[in-house]
C-alpha positions as CSV (number, residue, x, y, z in Angstrom):
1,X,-40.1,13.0,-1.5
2,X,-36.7,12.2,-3.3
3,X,-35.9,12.2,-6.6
4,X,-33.3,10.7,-8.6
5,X,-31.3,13.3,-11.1
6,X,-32.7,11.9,-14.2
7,X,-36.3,12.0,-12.4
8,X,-35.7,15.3,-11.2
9,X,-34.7,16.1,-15.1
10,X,-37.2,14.7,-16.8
11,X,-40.2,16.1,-14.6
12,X,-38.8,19.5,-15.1
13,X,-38.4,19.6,-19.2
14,X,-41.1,17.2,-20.4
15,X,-41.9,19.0,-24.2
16,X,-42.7,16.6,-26.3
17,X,-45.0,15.1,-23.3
18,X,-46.7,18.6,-22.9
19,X,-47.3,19.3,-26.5
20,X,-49.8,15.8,-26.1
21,X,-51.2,16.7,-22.5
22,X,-51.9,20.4,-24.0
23,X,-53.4,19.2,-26.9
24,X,-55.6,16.9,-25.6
25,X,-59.1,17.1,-23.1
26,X,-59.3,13.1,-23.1
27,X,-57.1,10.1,-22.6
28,X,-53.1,10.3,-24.6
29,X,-51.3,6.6,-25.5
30,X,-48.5,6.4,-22.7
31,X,-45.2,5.9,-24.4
32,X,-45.7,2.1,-25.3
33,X,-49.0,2.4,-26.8
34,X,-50.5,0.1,-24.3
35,X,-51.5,2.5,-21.4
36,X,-53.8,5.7,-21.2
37,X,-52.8,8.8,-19.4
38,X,-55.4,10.3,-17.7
39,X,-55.1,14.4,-18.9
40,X,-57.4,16.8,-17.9
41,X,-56.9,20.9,-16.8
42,X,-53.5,21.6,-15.5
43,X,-53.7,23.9,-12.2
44,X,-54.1,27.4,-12.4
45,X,-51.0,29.5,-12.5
46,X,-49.9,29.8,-9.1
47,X,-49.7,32.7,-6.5
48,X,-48.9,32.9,-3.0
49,X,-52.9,32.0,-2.1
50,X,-52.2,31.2,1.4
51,X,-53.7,27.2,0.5
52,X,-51.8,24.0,1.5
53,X,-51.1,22.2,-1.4
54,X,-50.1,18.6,-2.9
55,X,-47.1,18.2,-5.2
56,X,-46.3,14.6,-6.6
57,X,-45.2,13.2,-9.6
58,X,-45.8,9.3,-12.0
59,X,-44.0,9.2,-14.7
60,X,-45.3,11.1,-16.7
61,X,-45.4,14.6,-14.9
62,X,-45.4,16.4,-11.7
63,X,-48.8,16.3,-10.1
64,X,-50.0,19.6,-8.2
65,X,-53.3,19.1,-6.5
66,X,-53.8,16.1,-8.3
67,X,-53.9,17.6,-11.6
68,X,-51.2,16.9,-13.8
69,X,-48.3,19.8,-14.3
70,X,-46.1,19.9,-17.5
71,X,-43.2,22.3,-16.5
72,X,-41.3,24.9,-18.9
73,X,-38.8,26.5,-17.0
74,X,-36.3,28.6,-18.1
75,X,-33.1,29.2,-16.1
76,X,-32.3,32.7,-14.6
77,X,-29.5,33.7,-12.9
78,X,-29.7,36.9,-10.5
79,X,-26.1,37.3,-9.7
80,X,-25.5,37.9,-13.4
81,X,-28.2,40.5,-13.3
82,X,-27.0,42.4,-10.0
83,X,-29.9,44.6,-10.4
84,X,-33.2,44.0,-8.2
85,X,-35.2,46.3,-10.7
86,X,-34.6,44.5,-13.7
87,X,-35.9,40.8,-12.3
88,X,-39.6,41.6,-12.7
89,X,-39.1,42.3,-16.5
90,X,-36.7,39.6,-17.1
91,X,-39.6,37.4,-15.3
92,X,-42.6,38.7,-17.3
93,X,-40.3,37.8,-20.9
94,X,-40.8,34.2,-19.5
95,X,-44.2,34.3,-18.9
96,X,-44.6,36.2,-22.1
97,X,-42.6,33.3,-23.8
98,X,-44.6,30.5,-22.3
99,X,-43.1,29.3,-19.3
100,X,-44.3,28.9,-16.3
101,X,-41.7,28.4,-14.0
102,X,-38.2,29.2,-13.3
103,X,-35.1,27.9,-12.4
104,X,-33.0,29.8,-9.8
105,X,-29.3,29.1,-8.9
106,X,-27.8,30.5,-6.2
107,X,-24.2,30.6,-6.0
108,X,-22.8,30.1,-2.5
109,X,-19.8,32.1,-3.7
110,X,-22.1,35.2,-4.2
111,X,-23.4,35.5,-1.3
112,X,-20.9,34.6,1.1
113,X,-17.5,36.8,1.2
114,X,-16.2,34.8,4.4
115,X,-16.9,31.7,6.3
116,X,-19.9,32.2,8.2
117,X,-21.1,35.3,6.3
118,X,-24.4,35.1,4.0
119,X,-25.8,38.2,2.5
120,X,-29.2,38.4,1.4
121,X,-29.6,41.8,0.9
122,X,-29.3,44.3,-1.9
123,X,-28.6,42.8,-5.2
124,X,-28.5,40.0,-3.1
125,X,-31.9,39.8,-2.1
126,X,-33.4,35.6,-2.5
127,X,-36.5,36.4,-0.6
128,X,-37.5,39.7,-3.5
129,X,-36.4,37.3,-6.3
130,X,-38.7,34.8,-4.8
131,X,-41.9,37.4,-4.4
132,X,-41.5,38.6,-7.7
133,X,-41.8,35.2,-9.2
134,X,-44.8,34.5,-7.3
135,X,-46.3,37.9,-8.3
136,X,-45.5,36.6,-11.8
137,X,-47.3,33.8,-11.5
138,X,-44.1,31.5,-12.0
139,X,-43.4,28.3,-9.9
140,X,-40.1,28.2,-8.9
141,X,-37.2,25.3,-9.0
142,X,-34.7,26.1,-6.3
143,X,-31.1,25.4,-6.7
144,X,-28.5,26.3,-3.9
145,X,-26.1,23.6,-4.8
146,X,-23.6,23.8,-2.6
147,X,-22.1,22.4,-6.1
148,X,-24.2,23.8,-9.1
149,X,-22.2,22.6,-12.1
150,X,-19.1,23.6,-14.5
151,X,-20.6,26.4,-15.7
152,X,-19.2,28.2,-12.5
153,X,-16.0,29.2,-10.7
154,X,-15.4,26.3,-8.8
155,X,-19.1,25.1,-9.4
156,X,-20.4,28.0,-7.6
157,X,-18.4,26.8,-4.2
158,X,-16.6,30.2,-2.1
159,X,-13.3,30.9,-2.9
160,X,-12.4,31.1,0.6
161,X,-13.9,27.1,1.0
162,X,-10.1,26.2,-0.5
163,X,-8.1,28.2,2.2
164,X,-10.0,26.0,4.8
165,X,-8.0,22.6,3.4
166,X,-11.4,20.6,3.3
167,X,-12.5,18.1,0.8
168,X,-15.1,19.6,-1.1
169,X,-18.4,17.3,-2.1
170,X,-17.2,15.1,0.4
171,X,-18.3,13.8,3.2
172,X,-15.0,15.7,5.9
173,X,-17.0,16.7,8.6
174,X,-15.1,20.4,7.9
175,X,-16.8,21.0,4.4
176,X,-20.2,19.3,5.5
177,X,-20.2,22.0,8.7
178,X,-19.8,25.2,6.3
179,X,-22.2,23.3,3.5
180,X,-24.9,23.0,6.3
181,X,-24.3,26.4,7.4
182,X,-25.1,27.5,3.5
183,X,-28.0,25.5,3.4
184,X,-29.1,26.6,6.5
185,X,-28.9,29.9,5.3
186,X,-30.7,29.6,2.0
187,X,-33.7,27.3,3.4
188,X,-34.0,30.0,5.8
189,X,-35.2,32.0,3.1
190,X,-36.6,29.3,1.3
191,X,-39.1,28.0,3.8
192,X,-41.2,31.5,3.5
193,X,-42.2,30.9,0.0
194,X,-42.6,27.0,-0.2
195,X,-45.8,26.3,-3.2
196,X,-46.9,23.4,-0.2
197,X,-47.8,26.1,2.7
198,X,-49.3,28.4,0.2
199,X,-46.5,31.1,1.1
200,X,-44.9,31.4,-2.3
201,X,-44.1,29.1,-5.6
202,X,-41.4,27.3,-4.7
203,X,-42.2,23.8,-6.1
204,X,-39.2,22.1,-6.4
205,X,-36.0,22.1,-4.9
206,X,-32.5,20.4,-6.3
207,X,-30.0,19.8,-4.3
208,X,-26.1,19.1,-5.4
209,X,-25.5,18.4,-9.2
210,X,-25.0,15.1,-11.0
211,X,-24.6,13.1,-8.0
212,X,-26.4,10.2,-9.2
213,X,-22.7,8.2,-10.2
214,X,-21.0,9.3,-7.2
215,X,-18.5,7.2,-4.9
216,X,-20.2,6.5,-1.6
217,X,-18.3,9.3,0.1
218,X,-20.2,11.7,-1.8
219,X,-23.6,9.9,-1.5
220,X,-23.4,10.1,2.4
221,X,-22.2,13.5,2.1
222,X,-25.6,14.4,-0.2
223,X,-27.7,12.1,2.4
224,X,-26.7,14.6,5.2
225,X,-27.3,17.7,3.2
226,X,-30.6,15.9,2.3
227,X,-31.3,15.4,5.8
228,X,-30.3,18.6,6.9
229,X,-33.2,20.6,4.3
230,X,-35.4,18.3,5.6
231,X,-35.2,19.3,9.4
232,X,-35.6,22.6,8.1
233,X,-38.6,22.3,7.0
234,X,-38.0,21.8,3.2
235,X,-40.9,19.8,2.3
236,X,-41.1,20.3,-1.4
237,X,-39.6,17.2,-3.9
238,X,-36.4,17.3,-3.9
């Protein structure tokens, strides 16, 4: 399943629409007043239960199971907390705040120092980030970029990407080679904890940032990347 950015937005910060589902046991007005939304229990929090499970969306929420899913995620960053000791607490303030999932960037430029190189150990460590959450009882909204936004050096991209001469978010065959090679990497990790096989709660997965007004260069450049996740096994909405 695709979804657009603003779909991918909306499903993952839908307050005001929670605040109706949550306070209702029947039937809320959709947004026009002329349809119902059917509400009911949300699904349990979620664990690493070893159970296949369904994850779709209408639009009005993310459906898990068939049961409809308002998501409050707050965004946490590990390689601005380089210490694996201090996730779990950091983790257990959400859950203490009301969320119920998470949003994780991971910064290509943090974890590889070279081209070819991806550490995922030590402060490092994706795949003990990712157990914790699912110990805490948090879904998980995955986001390896390659590009993850302003907010970064260089959007999160390696320093070392420049020295190369490639066109980054681009569709040279150079840059799309070393982004598969990251993607590779992360979905490597990834794939162990997807919410779908029951193996963690990874429920969503966002690839690129604010793509959707791209030049076409850039949208076939995405398409591969898209199609690359998919051969490995990414099978969560992305």
């Amino acid at each position: 399943m695709e979804l657009s950015r603003r779909t991918f937005t909306a499903l993952a910060g839908t307050a005001a629409l929670g605040l109706a589902l949550a306070g209702s046991g029947g039937a809320a007005t959709g947004p026009r007043g002329t349809r119902a939304v059917p509400t009911g229990p949300p699904p349990p929090p979620p664990t690493a239960d070893g159970r296949r499970h369904r994850i779709g969306h209408d639009r009005y929420s993310l459906l898990v199971d068939n049961r409809r899913l308002v998501l409050w995620s707050g965004e946490v960053h590990p390689f601005r907390l380089p210490s694996p000791s201090l996730w779990r607490d950091v983790l257990q303030k959400l859950r203490a705040h009301g969320h119920n999932a998470v949003t994780v960037p991971v910064a290509w430029n943090y974890h590889s120092p070279a081209p070819g190189e991806h550490d995922f150990s030590g402060v490092r460590d994706l795949d003990l980030f990712l157990r914790t959450a699912a110990e805490e009882r948090l879904y998980v909204v995955l986001r390896p970029g390659p590009h993850l936004g302003a907010d970064l050096d260089a959007g999160g991209l390696p320093g070392w990407l420049t020295a190369t001469g490639v066109t980054a978010r681009s569709d040279d065959p150079e840059y799309l080679r070393h982004a598969d090679a990251w993607l590779g990497a992360v979905n490597s990790v990834a794939v162990r904890h997807l919410y779908t096989a029951g193996r963690g709660t990874v429920l969503l997965y966002q690839l690129e940032d604010a793509r959707d007004a791209a030049p076409a260069e850039a949208r076939a450049a995405t398409e591969r990347l898209y199609a690359r996740l998919r051969a490995d096994r990414i099978d969560v909405p992305v």
